[in-house]
C-alpha positions as CSV (number, residue, x, y, z in Angstrom):
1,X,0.0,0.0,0.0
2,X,2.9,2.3,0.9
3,X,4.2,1.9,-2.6
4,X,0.6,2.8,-4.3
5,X,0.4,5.6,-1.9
6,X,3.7,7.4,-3.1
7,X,3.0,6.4,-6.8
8,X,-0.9,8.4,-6.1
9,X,1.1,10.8,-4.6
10,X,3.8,11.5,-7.0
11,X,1.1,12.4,-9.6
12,X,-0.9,14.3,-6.9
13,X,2.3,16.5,-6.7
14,X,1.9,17.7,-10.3
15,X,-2.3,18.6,-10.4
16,X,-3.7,18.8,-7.1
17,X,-1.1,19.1,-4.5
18,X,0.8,21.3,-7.1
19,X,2.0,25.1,-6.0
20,X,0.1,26.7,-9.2
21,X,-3.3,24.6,-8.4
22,X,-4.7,26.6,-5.8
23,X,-3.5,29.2,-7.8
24,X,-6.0,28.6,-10.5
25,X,-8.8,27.9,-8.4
26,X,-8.9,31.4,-6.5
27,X,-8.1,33.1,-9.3
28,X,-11.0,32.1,-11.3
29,X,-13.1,32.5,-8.3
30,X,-11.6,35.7,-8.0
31,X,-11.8,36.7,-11.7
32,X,-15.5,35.9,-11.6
33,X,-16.2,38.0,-8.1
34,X,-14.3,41.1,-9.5
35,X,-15.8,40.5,-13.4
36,X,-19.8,39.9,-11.9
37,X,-19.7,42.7,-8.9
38,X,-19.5,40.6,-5.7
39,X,-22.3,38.7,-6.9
40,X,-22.3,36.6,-3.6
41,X,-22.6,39.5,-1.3
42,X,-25.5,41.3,-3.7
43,X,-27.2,38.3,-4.4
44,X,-26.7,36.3,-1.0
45,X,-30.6,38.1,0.6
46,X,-32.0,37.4,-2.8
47,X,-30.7,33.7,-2.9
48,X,-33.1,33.2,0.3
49,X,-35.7,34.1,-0.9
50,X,-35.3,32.2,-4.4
51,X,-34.7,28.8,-2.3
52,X,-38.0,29.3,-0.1
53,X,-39.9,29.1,-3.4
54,X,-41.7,32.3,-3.2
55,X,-40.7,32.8,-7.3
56,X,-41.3,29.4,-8.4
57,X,-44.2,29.0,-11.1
58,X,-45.9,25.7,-11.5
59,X,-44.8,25.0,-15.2
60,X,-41.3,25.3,-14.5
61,X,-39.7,22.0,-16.2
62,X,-37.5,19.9,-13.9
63,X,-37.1,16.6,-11.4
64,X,-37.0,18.6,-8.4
65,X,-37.5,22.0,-6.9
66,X,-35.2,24.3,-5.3
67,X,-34.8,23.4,-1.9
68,X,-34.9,19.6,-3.1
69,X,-31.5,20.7,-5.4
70,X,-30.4,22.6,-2.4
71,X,-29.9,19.8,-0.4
72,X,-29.5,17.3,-2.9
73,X,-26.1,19.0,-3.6
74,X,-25.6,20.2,0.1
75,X,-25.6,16.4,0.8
76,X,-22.6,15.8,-1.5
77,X,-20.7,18.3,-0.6
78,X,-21.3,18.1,4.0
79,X,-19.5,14.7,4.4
80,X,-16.1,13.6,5.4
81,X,-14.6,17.2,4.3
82,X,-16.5,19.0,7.0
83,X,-15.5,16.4,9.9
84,X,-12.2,14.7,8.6
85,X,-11.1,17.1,5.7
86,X,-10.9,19.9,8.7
87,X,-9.3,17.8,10.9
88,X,-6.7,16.6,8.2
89,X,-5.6,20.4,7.0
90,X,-5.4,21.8,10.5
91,X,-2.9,18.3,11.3
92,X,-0.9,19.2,8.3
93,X,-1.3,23.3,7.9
94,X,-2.1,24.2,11.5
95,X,-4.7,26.7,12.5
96,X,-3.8,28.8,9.2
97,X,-4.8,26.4,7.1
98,X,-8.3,27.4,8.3
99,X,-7.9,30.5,7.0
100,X,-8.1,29.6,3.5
101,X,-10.4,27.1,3.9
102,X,-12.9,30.4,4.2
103,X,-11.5,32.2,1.4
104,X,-11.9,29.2,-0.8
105,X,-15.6,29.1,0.1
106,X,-16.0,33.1,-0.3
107,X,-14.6,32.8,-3.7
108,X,-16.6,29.7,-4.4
109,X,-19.3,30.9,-3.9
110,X,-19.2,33.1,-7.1
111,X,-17.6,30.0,-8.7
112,X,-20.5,28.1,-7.9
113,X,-22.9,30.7,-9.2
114,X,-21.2,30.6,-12.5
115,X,-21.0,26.8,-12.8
116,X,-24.1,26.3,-11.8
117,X,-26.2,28.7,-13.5
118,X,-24.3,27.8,-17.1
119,X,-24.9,23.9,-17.0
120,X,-28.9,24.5,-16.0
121,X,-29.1,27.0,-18.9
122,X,-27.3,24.5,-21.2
123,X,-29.4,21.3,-19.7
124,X,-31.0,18.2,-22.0
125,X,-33.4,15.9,-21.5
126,X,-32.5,12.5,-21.2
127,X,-33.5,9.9,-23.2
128,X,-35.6,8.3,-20.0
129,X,-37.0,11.7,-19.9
130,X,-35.5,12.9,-16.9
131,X,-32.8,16.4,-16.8
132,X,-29.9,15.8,-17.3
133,X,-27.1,18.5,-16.8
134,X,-23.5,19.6,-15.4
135,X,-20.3,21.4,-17.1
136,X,-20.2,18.7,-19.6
137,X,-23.2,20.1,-21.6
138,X,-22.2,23.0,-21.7
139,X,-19.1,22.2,-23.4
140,X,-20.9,20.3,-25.4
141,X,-23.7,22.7,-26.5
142,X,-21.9,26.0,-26.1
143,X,-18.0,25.8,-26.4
144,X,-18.4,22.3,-28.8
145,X,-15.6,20.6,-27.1
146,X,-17.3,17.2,-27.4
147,X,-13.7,15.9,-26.3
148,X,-13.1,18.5,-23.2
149,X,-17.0,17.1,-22.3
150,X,-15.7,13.5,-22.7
151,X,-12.8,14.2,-20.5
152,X,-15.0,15.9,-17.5
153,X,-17.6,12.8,-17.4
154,X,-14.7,10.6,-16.7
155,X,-13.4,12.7,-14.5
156,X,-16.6,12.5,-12.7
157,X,-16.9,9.2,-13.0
158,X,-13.4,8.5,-11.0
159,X,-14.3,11.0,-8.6
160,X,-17.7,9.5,-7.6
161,X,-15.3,7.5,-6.2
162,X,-12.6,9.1,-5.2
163,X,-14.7,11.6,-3.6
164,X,-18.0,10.5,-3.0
165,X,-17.6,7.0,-2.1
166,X,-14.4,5.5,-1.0
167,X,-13.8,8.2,1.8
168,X,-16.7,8.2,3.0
169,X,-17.6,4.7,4.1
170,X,-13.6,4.8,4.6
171,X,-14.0,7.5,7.8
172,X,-17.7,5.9,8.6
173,X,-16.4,3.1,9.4
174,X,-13.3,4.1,11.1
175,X,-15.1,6.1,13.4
176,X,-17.6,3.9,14.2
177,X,-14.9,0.6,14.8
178,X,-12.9,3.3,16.9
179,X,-16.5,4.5,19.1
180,X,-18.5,1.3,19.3
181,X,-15.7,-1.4,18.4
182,X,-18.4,-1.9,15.5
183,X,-16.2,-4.3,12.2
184,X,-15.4,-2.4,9.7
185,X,-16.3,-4.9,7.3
186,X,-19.6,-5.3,8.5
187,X,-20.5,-1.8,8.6
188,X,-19.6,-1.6,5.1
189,X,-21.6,-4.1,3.9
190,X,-24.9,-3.3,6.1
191,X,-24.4,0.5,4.0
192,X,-23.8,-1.0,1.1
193,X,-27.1,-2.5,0.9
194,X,-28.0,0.6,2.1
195,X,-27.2,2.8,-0.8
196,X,-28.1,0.3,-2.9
197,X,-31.4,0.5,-2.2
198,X,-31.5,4.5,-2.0
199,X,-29.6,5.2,-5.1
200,X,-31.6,2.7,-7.7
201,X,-34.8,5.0,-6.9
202,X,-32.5,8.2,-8.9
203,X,-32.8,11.7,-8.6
204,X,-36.5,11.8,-6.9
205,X,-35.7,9.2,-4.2
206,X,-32.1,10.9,-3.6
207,X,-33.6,14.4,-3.5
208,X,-36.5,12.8,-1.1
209,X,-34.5,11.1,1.5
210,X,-31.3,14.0,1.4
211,X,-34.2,16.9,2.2
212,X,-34.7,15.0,5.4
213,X,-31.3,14.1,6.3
214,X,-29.3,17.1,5.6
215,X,-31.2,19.5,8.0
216,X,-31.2,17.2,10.5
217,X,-27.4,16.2,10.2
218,X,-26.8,19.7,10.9
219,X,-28.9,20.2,13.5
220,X,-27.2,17.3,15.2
221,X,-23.4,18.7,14.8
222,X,-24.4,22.0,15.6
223,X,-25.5,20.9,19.1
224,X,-22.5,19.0,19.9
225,X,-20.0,21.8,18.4
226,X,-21.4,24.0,20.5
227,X,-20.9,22.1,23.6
228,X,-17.4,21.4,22.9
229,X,-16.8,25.5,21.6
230,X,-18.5,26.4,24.8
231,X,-17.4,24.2,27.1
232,X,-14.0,25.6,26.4
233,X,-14.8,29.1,26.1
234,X,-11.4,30.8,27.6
235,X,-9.8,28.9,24.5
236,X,-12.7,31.0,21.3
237,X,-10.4,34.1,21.4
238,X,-7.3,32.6,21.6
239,X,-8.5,29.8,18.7
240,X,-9.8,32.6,16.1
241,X,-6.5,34.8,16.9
242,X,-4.4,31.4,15.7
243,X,-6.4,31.0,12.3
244,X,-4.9,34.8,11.6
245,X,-1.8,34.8,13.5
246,X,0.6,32.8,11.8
247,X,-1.2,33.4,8.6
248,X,2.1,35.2,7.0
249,X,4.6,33.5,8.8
250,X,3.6,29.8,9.2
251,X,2.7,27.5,12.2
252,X,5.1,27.3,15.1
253,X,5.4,24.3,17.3
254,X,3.4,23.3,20.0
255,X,3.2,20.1,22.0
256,X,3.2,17.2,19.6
257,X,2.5,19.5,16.5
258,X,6.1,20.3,14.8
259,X,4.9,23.3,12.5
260,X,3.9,24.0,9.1
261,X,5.1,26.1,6.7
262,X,3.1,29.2,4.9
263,X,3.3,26.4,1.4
264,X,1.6,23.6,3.8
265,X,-1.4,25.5,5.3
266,X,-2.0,27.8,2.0
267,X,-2.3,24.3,0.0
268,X,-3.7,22.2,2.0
269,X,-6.6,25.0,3.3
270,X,-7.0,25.5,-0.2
271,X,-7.6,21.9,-1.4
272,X,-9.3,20.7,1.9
273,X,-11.9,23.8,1.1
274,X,-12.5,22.6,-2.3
275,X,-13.0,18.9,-1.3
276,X,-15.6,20.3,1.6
277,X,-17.9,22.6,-0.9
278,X,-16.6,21.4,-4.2
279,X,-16.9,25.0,-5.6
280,X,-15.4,25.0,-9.2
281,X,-15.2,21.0,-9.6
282,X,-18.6,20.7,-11.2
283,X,-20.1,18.4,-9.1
284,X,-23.2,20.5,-7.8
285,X,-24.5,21.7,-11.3
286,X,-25.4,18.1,-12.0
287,X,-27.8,18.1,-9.4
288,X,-29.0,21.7,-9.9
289,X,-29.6,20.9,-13.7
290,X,-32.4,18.8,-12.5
291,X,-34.3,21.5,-10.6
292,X,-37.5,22.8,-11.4
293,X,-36.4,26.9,-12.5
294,X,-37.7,28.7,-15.7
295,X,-34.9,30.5,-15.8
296,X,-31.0,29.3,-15.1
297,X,-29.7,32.4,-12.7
298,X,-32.4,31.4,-10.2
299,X,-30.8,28.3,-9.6
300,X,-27.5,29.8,-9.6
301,X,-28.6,32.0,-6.8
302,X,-29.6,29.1,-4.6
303,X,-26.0,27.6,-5.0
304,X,-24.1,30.8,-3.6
305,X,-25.6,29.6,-0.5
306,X,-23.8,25.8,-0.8
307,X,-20.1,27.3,0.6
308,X,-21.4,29.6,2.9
309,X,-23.6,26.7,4.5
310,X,-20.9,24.0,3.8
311,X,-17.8,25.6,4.3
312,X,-18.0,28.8,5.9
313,X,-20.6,27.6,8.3
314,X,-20.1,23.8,9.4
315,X,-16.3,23.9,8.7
316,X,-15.3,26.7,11.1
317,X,-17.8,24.8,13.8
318,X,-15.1,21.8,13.2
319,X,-12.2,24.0,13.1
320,X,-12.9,25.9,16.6
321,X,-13.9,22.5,17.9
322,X,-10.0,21.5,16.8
323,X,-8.7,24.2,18.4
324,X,-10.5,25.6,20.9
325,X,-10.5,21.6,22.9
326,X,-6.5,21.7,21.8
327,X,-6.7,18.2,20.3
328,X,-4.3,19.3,17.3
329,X,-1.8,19.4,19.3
330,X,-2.1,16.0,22.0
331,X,-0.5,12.9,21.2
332,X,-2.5,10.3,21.7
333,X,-3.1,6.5,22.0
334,X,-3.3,5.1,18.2
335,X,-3.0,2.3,16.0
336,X,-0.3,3.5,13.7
337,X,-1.1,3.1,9.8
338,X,1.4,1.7,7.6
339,X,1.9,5.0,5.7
340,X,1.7,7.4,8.1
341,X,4.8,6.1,9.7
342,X,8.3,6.1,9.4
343,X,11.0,4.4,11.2
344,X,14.4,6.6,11.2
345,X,17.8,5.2,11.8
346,X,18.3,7.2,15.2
347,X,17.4,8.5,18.0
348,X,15.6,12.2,18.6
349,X,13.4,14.6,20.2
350,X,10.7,16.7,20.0
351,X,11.9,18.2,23.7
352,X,14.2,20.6,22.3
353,X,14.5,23.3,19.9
354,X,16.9,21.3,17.9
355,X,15.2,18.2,17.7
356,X,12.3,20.0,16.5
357,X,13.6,21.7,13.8
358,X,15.4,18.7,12.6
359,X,11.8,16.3,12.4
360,X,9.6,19.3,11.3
361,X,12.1,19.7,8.5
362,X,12.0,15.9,7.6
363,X,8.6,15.5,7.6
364,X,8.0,18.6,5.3
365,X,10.8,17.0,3.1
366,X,13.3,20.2,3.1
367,X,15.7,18.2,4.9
368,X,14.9,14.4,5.3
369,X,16.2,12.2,8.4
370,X,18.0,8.8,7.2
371,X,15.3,5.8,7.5
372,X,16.1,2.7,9.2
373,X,17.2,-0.9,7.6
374,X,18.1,-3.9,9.1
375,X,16.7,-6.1,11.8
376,X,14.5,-4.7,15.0
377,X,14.7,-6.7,18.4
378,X,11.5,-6.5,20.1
379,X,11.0,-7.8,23.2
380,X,7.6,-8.0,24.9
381,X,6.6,-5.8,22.1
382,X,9.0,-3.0,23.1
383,X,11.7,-1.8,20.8
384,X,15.2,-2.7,21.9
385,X,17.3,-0.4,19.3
386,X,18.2,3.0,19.8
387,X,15.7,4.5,17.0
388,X,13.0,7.0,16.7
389,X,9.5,6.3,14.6
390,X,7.6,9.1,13.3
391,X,4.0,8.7,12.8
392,X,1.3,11.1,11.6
393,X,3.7,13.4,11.6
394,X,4.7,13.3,14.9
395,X,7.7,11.3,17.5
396,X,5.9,8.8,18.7
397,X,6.3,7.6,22.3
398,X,5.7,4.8,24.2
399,X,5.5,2.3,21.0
400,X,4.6,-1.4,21.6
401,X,4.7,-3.6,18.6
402,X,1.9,-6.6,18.3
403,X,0.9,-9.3,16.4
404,X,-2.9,-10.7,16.8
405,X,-3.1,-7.9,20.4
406,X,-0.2,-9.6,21.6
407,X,3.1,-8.1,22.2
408,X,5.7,-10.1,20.4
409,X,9.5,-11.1,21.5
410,X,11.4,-11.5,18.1
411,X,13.2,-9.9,15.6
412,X,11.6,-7.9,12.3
413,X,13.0,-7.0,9.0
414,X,12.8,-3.2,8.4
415,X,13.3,-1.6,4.7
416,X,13.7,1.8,4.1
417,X,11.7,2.7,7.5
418,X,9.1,0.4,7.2
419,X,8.2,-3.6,7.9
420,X,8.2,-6.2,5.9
421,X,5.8,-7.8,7.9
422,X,2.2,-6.3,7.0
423,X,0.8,-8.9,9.9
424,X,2.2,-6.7,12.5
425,X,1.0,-3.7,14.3
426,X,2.6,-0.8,16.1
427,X,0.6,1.2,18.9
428,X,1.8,4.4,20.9
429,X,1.3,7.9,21.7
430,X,1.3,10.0,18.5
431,X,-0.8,13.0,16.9
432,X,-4.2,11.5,15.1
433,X,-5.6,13.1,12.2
434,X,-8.8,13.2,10.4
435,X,-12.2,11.5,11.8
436,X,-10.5,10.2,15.0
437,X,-9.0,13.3,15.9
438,X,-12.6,15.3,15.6
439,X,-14.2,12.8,17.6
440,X,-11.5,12.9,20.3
441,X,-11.7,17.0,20.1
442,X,-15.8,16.3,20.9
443,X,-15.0,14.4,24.1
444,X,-13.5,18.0,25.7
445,X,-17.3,18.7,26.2
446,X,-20.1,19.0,28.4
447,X,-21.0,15.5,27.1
448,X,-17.7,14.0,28.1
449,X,-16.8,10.6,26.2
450,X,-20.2,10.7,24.7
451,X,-19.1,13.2,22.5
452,X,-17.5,10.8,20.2
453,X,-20.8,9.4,19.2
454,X,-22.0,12.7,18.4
455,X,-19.5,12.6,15.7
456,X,-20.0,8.6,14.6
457,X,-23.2,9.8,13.9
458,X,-22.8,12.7,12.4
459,X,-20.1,11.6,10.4
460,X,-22.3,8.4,9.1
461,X,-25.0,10.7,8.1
462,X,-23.2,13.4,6.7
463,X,-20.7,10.8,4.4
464,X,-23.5,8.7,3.6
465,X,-25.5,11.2,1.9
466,X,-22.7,12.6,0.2
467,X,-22.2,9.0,-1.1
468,X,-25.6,8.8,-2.1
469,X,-25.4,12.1,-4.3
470,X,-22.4,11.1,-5.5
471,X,-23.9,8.1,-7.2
472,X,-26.2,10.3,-9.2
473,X,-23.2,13.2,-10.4
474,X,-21.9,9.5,-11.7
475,X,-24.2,8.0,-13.1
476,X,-25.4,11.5,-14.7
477,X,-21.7,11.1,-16.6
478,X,-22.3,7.9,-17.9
479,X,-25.7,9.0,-19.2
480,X,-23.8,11.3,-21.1
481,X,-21.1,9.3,-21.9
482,X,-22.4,5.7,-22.9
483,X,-26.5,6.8,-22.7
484,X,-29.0,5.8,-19.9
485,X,-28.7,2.1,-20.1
486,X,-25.3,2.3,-18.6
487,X,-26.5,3.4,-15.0
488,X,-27.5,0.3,-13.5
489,X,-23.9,-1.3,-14.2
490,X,-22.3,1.6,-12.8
491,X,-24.1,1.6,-9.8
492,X,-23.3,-2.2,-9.1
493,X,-19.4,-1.0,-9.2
494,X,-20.4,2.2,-6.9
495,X,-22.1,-0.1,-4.1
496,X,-19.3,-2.7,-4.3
497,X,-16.2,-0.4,-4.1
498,X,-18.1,1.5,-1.5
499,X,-18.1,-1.8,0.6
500,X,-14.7,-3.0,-0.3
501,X,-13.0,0.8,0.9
502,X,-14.6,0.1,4.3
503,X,-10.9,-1.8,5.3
504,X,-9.0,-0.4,2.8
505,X,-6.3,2.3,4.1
506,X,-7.2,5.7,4.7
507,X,-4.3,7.6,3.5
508,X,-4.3,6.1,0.6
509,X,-7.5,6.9,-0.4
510,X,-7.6,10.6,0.3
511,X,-4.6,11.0,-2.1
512,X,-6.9,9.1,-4.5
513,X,-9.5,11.5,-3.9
514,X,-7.1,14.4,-4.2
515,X,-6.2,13.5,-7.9
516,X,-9.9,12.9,-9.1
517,X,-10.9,16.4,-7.6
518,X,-7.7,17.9,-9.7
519,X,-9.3,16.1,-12.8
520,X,-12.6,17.5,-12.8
521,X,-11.7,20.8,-11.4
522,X,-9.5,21.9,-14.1
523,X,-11.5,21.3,-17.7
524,X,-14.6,23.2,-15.4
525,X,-12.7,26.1,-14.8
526,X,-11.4,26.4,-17.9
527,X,-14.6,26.4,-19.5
528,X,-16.8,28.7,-17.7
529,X,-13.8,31.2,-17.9
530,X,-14.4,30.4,-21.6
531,X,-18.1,31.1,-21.2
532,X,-17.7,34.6,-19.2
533,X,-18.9,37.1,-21.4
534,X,-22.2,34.5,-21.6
535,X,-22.7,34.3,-18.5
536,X,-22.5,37.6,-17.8
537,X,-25.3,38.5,-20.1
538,X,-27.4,35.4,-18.8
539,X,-27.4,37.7,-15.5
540,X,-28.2,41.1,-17.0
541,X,-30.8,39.1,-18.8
542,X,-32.6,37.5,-15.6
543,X,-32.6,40.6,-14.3
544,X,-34.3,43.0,-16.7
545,X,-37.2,39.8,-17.4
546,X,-37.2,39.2,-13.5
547,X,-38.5,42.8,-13.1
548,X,-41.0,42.7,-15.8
549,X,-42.8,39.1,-14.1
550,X,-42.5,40.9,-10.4
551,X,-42.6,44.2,-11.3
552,X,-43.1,44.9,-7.4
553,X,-39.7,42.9,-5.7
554,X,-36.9,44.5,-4.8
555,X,-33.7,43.2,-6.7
556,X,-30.1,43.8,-5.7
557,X,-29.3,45.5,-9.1
């Protein structure tokens, strides 16, 4: 797995982890806010009142109405990002990392505008009669680039998995085997039939069941945030002043953390944003092509509120929850994963200056530590040599080394830092990231250890919808791609791979998930920056016919 994992990674490096990727996403977020007049500040009152309906008309052509869309998309895009995506950034990026987590989401939500109200306008009906829609008609219909479209569906396609199914259930049933002790196995296969049985209804079933789900999984999280921000109200100040602070400068050391550079928070706040709202990957048009709007901006309107709801909203909860409980920063009792962790020919410490510089500077690769290879005597599981093992970023402490929960007395061949022996397992004191270290963060509450359940809960409801949209941005690309007959076979892969990344390793698959987003991401941007002087009159348009039908309404122009 390590080996996949720095193959994924190596090609990572050059779209989605690259220096000039989050370049290209703000700046077409930012082109767009500049070129359209702060659209998602004008527009954001209006939005409200478009989503509650009060404009709708009872001919308007469509699967689904506004609110329906709304969540429909909301439910793809609140999942693992908002609970584990957090928690991963601020673990790599430290508290600045938050920082542009927002500003991703405030310039995506003009993004999002655009996207959205160009793939409704450029929609189809599909050849089982339902709407079908997303950035790949478009390209189609407007900018014919029947190739560039070609591209995009299989982009989406991948990323149905790589972003809307194999994380999910991966952090679903992490947390729940860490809280209840629950299989992992057989939590995926109990969801599996789940889905299945959700997503073969399509779009009206999906939109039917996420209307329910996605108010009350937010109801749910914002209760127990709130007791965690709350409960540890000296830290609210402090916590928002660190999301600033070292914005410029970087994250220094503290406890178990070793720092992160500006390069570290910048990217990863970046691409952690765009994996929580998906703003510029074209995900969310798909499912606002099939709403019920007589004209396209309306239903652009409705997803300027996605990031502010998804990102600026629920991710912030997660982030104060991070830092305000200190978590980030705690090394704690783990099961160490293969990939996170390294075993370095000597000895060091976190305890000093020194020692600190030297590990943050090997694991942010600008100076890496020699790794360790040869034979490791273990006695009663505890390592006899004079070494150091880094995992999840971190010195780990306290390391005991089993096989089947029992400490082992032998010898184990190491190469290059790690074993050869896959059958064993090493458990210490180390930092956690993702899903385990938000619901460790909700224990530092006024609901104590059940806190974490809060968070198995939330995160199963939140990643299982986001599955379950997922499927249909999916199986909307294949509609395009090979026509409607296609679905069903896609959707027997979606349910088994859903079921099969239940066990598989977690790092692994977010670095997956990071490449697909890349792949979408980029052919979307470029074409509604392609499509600007369009949609710019598909605005002024909406606007002089939306003041003819209601001549009485105020309008933000």
């Amino acid at each position: 797995m390590g080996e996949i994992n720095d193959f994924l990674s190596l090609i990572d490096s050059y779209i989605g982890s690259s220096i000039w990727f989050p370049y290209v996403l703000l700046g077409t977020g930012l082109f767009f806010t500049i070129y359209l007049k702060f659209p998602q500040i004008r527009y954001f009152r209006f939005a409200l009142r478009v989503v509650s309906g009060k404009y709708d008309k009872a001919d308007n052509e469509g699967d689904t109405n506004h609110f329906q869309a709304l969540t429909t998309a909301l439910s793809g895009t609140v999942g693992t990002g908002n609970i584990a995506g957090v928690a991963l950034a601020v673990h790599i990026g430290g508290p600045a990392a938050v920082f542009w987590m927002l500003m991703t989401a405030a310039l995506g939500m003009c993004t999002k505008f655009v996207e959205v109200t160009l793939s409704h306008k450029y929609r189809e009906k599909a050849e089982d009669g339902s709407m079908a829609g997303g950035p790949m008609y478009y390209m189609k219909n407007k900018l014919n680039m029947k190739w560039l479209a070609g591209i995009f569906a299989f982009a989406t396609i991948l990323s149905s998995f790589g972003t809307g199914s194999l994380p999910q259930i991966n952090s679903i049933s992490a947390s729940l085997n860490a809280t209840f002790g629950l299989n992992e196995m057989l939590v995926g296969g109990v969801l599996a039939v789940l889905l299945g049985l959700v997503i073969i209804g399509g779009i009206k079933r999906i939109a039917a069941v996420t209307s329910r789900l996605v108010p009350a999984m937010a109801f749910i999280y914002l209760v127990g945030a709130l007791a965690v921000i709350l409960y540890n109200y000296d830290n609210i100040i402090p916590s928002f002043i660190s999301i600033f602070a070292d914005l410029f400068t970087g994250s220094a050391a503290t406890g178990g953390f070793l720092g992160a550079s500006i390069a570290f928070a910048f990217n990863k706040g970046v691409g952690r944003g765009l994996f929580s709202n998906e703003a510029g990957q074209g995900s969310a048009p798909i499912a606002h092509a099939a709403a019920k709007a007589n004209q396209p901006v309306s239903e652009g309107l409705v997803a300027i509120l996605e990031p502010f709801i998804d990102t600026i909203f629920i991710c912030t909860l997660t982030a104060l929850v991070l830092l305000s409980s200190g978590v980030w920063t705690e090394k704690l009792q783990n099961k160490f994963d293969y990939v996170d962790m390294q075993i370095l020919a000597e000895s060091y410490t976190d305890k000093t200056g020194e020692g600190k510089i030297m590990l943050a500077n090997h694991i942010s690769e600008v100076a890496t530590l020699p790794l360790f290879n040869g034979n490791l005597k273990v006695v009663d599981g505890v390592i006899q040599n004079d070494i150091s093992i880094i995992n999840a970023r971190s010195l780990a402490e306290k390391v005991v080394v089993k096989r089947d929960l029992i400490p082992i007395t032998e010898e184990i061949k190491i190469v290059n830092g790690k074993p050869n022996d896959t059958s064993l397992s090493f458990e210490g004191l180390s930092l956690v990231h993702s899903a385990p270290l938000t619901a460790e963060a909700f224990t530092r509450s006024y609901f104590g250890k059940y806190g974490q359940y809060i968070v198995s809960i939330g995160l199963l409801l939140f990643a299982f919808s986001t599955a379950i949209s997922w499927s249909y941005y999916g199986g909307r690309a294949m509609t395009y791609l090979l026509g409607s007959k296609s679905v069903v076979y896609y959707r027997i892969v979606y349910v088994i791979a859903f079921f099969i990344a239940s066990f598989a390793d977690t790092t692994v698959i977010w670095t997956l998930s990071g490449i697909t987003i890349a792949l979408m991401t980029l052919p979307n941007l470029f074409g509604i920056l392609m499509l600007r002087k369009d949609m710019k009159q598909t605005v002024a348009d909406y606007w002089d016919k939306f003041k003819k039908d209601w001549p009485d309404e105020s309008t933000p122009e």
